[in-house]
C-alpha positions in Angstrom: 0.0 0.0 0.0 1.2 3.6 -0.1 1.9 5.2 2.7 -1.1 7.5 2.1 -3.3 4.8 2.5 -1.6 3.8 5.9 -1.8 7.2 7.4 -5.5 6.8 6.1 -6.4 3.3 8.2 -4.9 4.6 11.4 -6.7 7.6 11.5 -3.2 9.1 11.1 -1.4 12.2 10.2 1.3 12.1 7.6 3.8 14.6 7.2 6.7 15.1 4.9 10.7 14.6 5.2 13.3 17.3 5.2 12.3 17.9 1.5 8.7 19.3 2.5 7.5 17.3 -0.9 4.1 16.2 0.6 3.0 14.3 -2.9 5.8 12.7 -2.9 5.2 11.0 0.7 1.8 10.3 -0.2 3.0 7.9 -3.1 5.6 6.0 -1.6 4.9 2.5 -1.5 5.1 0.5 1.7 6.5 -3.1 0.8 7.3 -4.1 4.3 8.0 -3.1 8.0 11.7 -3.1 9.8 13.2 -2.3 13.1 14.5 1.1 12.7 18.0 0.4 12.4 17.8 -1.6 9.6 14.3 0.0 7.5 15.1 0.2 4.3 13.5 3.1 1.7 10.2 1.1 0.8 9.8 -0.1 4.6 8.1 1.9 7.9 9.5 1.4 11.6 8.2 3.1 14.6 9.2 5.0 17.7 7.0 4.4 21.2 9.9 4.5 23.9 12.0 7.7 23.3 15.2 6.1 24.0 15.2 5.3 20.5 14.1 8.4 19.1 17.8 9.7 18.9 17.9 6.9 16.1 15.4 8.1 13.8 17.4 11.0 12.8 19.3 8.7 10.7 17.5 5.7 9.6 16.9 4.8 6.1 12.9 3.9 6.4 10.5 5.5 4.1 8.6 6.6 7.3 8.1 6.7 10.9 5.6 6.3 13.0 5.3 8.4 16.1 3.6 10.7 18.7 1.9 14.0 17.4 4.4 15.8 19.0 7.8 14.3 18.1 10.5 16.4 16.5 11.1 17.1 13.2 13.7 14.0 11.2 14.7 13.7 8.1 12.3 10.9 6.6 8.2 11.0 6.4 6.7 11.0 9.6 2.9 9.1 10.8 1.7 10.9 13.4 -0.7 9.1 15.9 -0.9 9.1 19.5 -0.2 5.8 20.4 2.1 5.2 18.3 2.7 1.0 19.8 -0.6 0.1 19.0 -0.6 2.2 15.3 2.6 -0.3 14.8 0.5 -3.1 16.0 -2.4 -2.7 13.5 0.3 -1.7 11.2 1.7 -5.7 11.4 -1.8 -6.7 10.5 -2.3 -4.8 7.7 1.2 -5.9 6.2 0.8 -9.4 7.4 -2.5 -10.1 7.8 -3.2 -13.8 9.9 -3.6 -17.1 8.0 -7.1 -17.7 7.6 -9.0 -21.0 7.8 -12.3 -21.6 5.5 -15.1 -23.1 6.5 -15.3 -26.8 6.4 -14.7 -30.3 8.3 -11.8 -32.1 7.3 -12.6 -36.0 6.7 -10.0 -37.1 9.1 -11.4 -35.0 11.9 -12.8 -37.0 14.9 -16.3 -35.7 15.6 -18.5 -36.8 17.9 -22.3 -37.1 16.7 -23.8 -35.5 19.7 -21.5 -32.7 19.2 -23.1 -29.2 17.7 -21.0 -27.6 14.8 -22.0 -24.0 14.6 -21.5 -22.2 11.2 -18.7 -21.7 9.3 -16.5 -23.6 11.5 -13.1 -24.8 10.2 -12.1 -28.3 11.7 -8.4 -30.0 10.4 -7.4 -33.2 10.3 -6.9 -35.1 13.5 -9.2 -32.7 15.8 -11.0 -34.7 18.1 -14.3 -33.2 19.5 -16.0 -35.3 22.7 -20.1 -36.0 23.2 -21.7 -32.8 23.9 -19.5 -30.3 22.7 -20.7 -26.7 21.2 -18.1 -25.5 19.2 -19.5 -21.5 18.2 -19.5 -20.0 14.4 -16.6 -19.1 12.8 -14.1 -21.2 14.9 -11.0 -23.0 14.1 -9.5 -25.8 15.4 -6.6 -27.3 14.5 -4.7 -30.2 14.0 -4.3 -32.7 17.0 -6.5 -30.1 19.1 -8.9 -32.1 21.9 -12.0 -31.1 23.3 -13.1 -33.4 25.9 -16.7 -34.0 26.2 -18.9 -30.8 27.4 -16.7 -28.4 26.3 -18.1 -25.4 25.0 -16.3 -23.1 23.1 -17.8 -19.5 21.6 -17.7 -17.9 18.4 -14.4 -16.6 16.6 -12.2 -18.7 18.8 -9.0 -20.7 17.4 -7.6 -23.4 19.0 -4.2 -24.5 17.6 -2.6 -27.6 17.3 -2.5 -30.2 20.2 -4.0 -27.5 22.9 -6.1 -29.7 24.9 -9.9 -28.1 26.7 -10.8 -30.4 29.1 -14.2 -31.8 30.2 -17.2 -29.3 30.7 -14.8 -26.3 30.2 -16.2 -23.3 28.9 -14.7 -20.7 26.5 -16.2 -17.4 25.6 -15.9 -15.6 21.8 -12.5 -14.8 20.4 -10.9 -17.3 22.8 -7.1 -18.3 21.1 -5.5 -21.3 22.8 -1.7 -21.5 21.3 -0.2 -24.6 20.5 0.3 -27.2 23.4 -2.4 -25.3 26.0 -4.0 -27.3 28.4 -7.3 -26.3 29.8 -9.0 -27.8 32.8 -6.4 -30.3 33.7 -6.9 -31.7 37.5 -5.9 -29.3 39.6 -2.9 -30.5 41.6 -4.9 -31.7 45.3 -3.9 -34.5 47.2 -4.7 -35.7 51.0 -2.9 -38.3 53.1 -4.7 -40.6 53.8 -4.8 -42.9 57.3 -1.4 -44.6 56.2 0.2 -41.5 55.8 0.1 -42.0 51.7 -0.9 -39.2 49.6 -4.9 -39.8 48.2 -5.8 -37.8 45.0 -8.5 -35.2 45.9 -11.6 -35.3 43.2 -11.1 -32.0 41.0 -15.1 -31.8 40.4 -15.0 -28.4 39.2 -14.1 -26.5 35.5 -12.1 -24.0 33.9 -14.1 -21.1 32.5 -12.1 -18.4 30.0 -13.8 -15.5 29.1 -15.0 -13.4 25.5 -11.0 -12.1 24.2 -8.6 -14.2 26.8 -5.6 -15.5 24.8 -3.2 -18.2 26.3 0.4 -18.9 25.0 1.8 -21.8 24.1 2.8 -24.2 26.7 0.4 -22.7 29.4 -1.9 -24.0 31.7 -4.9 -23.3 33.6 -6.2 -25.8 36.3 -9.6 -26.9 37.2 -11.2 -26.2 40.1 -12.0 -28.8 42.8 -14.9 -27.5 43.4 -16.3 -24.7 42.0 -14.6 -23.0 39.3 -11.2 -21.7 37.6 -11.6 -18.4 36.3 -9.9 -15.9 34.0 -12.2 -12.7 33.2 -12.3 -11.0 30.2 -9.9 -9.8 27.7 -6.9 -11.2 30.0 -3.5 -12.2 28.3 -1.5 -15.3 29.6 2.1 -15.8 28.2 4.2 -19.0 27.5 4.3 -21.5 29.9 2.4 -20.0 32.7 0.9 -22.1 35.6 -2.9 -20.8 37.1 -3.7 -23.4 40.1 -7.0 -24.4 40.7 -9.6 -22.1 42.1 -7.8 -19.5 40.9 -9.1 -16.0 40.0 -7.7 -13.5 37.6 -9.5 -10.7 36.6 -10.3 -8.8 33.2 -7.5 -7.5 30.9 -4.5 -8.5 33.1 -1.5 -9.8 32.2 0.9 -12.8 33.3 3.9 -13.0 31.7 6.2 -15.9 30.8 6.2 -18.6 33.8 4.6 -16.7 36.5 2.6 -19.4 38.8 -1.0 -19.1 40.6 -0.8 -21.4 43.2 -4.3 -22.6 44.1 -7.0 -19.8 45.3 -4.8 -17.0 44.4 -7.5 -13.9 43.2 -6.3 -11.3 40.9 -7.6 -8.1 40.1 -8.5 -6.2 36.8 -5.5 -4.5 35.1 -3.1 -6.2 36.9 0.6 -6.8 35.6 2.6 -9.8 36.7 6.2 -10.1 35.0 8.0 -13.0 34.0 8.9 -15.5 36.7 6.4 -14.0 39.4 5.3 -16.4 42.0 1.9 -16.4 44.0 2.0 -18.5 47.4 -2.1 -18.6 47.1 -5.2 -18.2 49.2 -4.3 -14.7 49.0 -5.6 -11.0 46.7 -3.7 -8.9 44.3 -5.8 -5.5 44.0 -6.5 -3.9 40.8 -3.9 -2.6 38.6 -1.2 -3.9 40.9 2.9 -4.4 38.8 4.6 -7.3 40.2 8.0 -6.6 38.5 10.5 -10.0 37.3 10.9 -13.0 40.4 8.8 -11.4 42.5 7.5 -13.7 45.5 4.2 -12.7 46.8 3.7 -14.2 50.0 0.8 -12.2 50.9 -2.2 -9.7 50.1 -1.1 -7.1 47.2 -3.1 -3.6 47.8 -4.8 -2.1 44.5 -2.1 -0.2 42.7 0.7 -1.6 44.4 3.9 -1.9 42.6 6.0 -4.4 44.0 9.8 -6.1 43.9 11.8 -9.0 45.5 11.0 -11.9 47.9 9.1 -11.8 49.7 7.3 -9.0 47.9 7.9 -5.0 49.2 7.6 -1.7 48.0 9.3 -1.2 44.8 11.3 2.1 46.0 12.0 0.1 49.1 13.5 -3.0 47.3 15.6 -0.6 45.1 17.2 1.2 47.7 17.7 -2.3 49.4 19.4 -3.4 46.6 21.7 -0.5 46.2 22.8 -1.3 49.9 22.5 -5.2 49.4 25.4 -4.2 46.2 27.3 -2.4 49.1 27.5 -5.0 51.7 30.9 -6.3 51.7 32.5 -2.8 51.5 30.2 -2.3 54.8 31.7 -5.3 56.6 35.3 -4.7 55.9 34.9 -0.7 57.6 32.9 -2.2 60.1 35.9 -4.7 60.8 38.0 -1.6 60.9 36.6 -0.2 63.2 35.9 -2.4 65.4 40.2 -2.8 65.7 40.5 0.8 66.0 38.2 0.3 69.2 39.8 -2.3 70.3 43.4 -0.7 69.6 42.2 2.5 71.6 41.0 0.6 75.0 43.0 0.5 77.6 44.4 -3.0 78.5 43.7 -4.9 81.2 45.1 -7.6 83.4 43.9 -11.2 82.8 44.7 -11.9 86.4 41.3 -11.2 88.8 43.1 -10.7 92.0 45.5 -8.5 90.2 42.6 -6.4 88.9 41.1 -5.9 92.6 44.5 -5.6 94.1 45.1 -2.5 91.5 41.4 -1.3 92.3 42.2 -1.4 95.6 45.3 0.8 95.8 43.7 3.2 93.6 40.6 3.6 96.3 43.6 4.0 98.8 
């Protein structure tokens, strides 16, 4: 497309380069898109964090695309205000997704009882159980499962060899990447009268609401009882565990191997970064940050942004990092002077009766 046409589909202003020729920046055509140290003169990059910005005055893309605001450069300039998510819908226009027509492949394992809405696309080697609803428009892949019950909305897409267990239910625009397991049993065991560990039922489902995507590799438990729940429009990275009874909350994201452990709640808006551990039976508020390896041990207020193990203040674990960095240059001038002290004290005799004798004479 020209780049006319992209300023036109982001709702976008376009302005020219150094040369002021605004026909000609209208007419360039957009063959692809590139980081912006290596666009080339037919390809757009983009600028959200301004610690690249210093690099745009010298890339070689046709164009950028950036905040209304941003300084003059030498190349054509898109200017939208968020520039991230202009880039995003920028990708899809450039790239758009594979798409799947309609149509039942005659390798695909369907149950009778199941109900195929329309213009569902089912590959070779999906298995779908007794009393599945599978919504319009769907897709699921090769080697996908659907145990019996499941229910599963419009729009969704479930790639190859995820796996939604029994009487799970998925809402519209659900995407299960490749190797996602829904609703397995939750992990719940009891020792039993011989001190051996006896599996605990898991009775309950997994429920993902309208928009939830989960990466490859992930998981989300069952519930014993009860339910598993993740609310609407919520992201979930690679290989990410949610326990069972777990609640997460709408539009929140939990990033590459965080863990839930069982009966952990989590608010709306809420950010947990990569490697972020929940002990469980325990709240994170709304729009709480959990930054990397962060251990929560315990309740999370709304809006909190937190660091370390177990979980404090993130100005707090900063500064106590700073020292922590310190430490051994602490010790040693503590050592010091500690012999200094010990250097300036007068001596004294070993010998008890000596000292008294010496106290004595000096009461004398």
């Amino acid at each position: 497309m020209t780049l006319e046409e992209l300023a036109e589909r982001l709702g976008a202003e376009l302005r020219p380069g150094a040369d002021g020729n605004l026909a000609a920046a209208r007419a360039i055509e957009i063959t692809g898109l590139n980081g912006i140290e290596s666009a080339g003169p037919t390809e757009v990059t983009f600028v959200a964090n301004q610690a690249y910005a210093r690099l745009a005055a010298k890339t070689g893309a046709a164009a950028i695309i950036v905040e209304p605001a941003f300084h003059d450069v030498p190349v054509a300039t898109v200017r939208v205000k968020n520039p991230y998510f202009a880039w995003a819908k920028t990708i899809e226009l450039m790239y758009p997704a594979l798409q799947y027509a309609p149509g039942v492949h005659p390798m695909a394992a369907i149950d009778p009882t199941a109900e195929i809405g329309k213009d569902v696309h089912i590959a070779a080697f999906a298995v779908i159980g007794a009393g599945c609803v599978v919504g319009d428009g769907s897709a699921i892949l090769s080697h996908a499962v659907l145990y019996p019950g499941v229910k599963l909305g419009s729009r969704c897409l479930i790639h190859a060899h995820a796996v939604v267990r029994e009487g799970c239910v998925l809402g519209d625009e659900v995407v299960l990447q490749n190797g996602v397991v829904i609703g397995a049993d939750g992990f719940g065991f009891a020792k039993d009268a011989t001190g051996r560990w006896s599996k605990i039922h898991q009775a309950g489902r997994a429920v993902l609401e309208d928009r939830v995507e989960v990466q490859a590799n992930a998981c989300v438990d069952r519930a014993s009882i009860g339910e598993t729940k993740i609310g609407e429009g919520t992201k979930i990275d690679n290989l990410v565990m949610v326990g069972h009874g777990s609640t997460v909350g709408s539009d929140t994201l939990l990033c590459s191997q965080v863990g839930l452990a069982g009966s952990t709640t989590v608010g709306n808006k809420v950010i947990l970064a990569g490697q972020v551990g929940a002990a469980g039976h325990l709240t994170i508020g709304d729009g709480a940050v959990a930054t990397a390896q962060t251990g929560i041990a315990s309740d999370v207020a709304a809006g909190a942004l937190v660091s370390g193990t177990p979980a404090t203040d993130n100005r707090t674990w900063l500064r106590t990092s700073a020292a922590l960095n310190r430490l051994p240059e602490l010790v040693r001038r503590v050592r010091s002077l500690e012999k200094s002290m010990e250097a300036l004290a007068p001596a004294e005799s070993a010998d008890p009766e000596t000292q008294m004798t010496e106290k004595q004479g000096s009461a004398e």
